[in-house]
N, C-alpha and C positions, 0 to 999 in steps of 0.2 A: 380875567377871562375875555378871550374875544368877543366881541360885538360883530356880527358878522352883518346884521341889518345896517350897522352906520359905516362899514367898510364899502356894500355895495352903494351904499348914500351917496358916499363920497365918489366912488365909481361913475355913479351916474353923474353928481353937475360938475366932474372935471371930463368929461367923455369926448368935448369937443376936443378938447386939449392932447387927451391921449390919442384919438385918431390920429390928432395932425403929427404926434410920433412916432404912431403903430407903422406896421408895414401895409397897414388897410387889412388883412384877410377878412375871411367871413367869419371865421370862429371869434375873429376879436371885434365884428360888432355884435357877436353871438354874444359876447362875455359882457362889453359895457353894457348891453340892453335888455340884460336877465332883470334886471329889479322892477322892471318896468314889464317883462313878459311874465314874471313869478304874479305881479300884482293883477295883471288881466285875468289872468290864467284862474286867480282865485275868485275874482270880481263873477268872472263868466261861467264860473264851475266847468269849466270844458280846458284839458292840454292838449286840445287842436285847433285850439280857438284861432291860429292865424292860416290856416290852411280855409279857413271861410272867404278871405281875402279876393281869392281868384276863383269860385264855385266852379267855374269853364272848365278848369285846368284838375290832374288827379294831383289828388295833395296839395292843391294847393299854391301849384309850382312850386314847392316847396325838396323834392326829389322825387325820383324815376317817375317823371310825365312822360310823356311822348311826345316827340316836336313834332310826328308827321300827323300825329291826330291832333293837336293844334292847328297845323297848318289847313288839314283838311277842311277845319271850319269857316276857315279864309276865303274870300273872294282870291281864285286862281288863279287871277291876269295881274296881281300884285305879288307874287309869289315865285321866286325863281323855277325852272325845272329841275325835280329831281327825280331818283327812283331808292328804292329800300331795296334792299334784301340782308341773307342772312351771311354774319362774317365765314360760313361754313360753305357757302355756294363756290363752285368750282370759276376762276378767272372766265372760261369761255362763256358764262352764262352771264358773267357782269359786262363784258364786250358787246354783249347781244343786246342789252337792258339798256347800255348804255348807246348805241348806234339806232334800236328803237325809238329813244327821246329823244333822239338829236343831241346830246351832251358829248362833248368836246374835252377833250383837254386845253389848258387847266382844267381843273374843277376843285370844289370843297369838300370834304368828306369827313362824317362825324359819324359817334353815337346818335342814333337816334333817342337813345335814354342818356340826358347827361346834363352839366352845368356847368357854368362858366369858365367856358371854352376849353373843358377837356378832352384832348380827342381832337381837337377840331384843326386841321389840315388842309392847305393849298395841295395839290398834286397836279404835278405840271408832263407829269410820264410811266408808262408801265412800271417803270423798275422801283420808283416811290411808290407808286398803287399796290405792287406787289411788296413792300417793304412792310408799308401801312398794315398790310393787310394780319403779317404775321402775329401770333397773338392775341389778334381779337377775337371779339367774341358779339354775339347776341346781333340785335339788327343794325344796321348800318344804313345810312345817306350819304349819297354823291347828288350833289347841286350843281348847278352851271355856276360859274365864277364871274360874277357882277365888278368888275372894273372901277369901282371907286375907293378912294377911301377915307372917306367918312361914313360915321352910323350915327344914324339919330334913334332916339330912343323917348318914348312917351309913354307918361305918368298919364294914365285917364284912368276916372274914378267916379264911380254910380253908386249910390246907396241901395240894397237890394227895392223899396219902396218907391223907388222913382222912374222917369220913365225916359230918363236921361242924364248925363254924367258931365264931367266939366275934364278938361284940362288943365293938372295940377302943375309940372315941371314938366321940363325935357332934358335928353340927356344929348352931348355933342362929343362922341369919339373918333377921334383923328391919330392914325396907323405909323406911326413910323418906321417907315421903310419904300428903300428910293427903288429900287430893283427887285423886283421877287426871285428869288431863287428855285431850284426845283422843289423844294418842298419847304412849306413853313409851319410851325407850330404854334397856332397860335395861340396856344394858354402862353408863351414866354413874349409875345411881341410886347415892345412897349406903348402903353395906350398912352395918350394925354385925355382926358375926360375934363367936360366944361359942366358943372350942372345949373340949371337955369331954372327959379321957381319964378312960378308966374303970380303967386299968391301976395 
């Protein structure tokens, strides 16, 4: 009979190993870091115990949060300009929204319900805006298009009892690609990611 406890065992302390063969997804660090989520899970008697993680955020950021009520909690003058509305609005009312804010072409446009980077689009002209647009559904964001490319990303972490938090890593993504074309999708770009623990 299978042993399914010393199968996940073994899953777990060869885990480094199989990332560095995986294709990376999320469901494959879903699967090496069950034995370790099944053992919280029971330790904590809660199976939402990681959705505690980010209490800010709905779920958890764990799925359908909202970036723009995210963002709303932000200091604004850090925050590109955007506007929402819904994929159902007629083009002449996003021209309007959009000449309102001052937002230009380029610009970015996502889900505002979504995750690692689905959805998420450069649009450099009507005829991609109106391409984008076919299909969707629910709310949407258009951002003004920030000219870099790198992204940093930072690990900060507070224990709910404290009254301040530390800086654990960062994260350093750098875009490959020399020319932007009219439109880019960018759940396929390729990222190079450096991760950097300060621990």
């Amino acid at each position: 009979m299978v042993n399914i406890w010393k199968i996940l065992d073994i899953i777990n302390k060869n885990k480094n190993r199989l990332i560095a063969k995986s294709r990376r997804t999320a469901y494959f660090y879903l699967l090496i870091n069950l034995p370790n989520i099944i053992n919280i899970m029971l330790k904590g008697k809660s199976l939402t115990f990681f959705t505690m993680v980010n209490p800010g955020i709905e779920y958890g950021g764990l799925l359908g949060y909202s970036k723009t009520k995210i963002n709303s909690r932000l200091n604004q003058k850090y925050i590109a300009k955007s506007i929402t509305f819904d994929a159902k609005d007629e083009l002449p009312e996003i021209i309007k929204l959009l000449e309102s804010n001052e937002i230009n072409f380029p610009f970015i446009i996502k889900p505002d319900i979504g995750e690692r980077s689905k959805g998420v689009k450069y649009i450099n002209n009507y005829k991609s805006l109106i391409n984008y647009l076919k299909g969707m559904k629910g709310k949407l964001i258009i951002e003004e298009y920030i000219d870099k490319k790198e992204e940093y990303g930072i690990l900060y972490v507070r224990a709910p009892h404290t009254s301040s938090g530390t800086i654990t890593s960062f994260a350093l993504k750098s875009f490959d690609f020399k020319k932007l074309p009219e439109e880019i999708n960018f759940s396929k770009i390729n990222k190079k990611t450096r991760y950097i623990n300060l621990n």
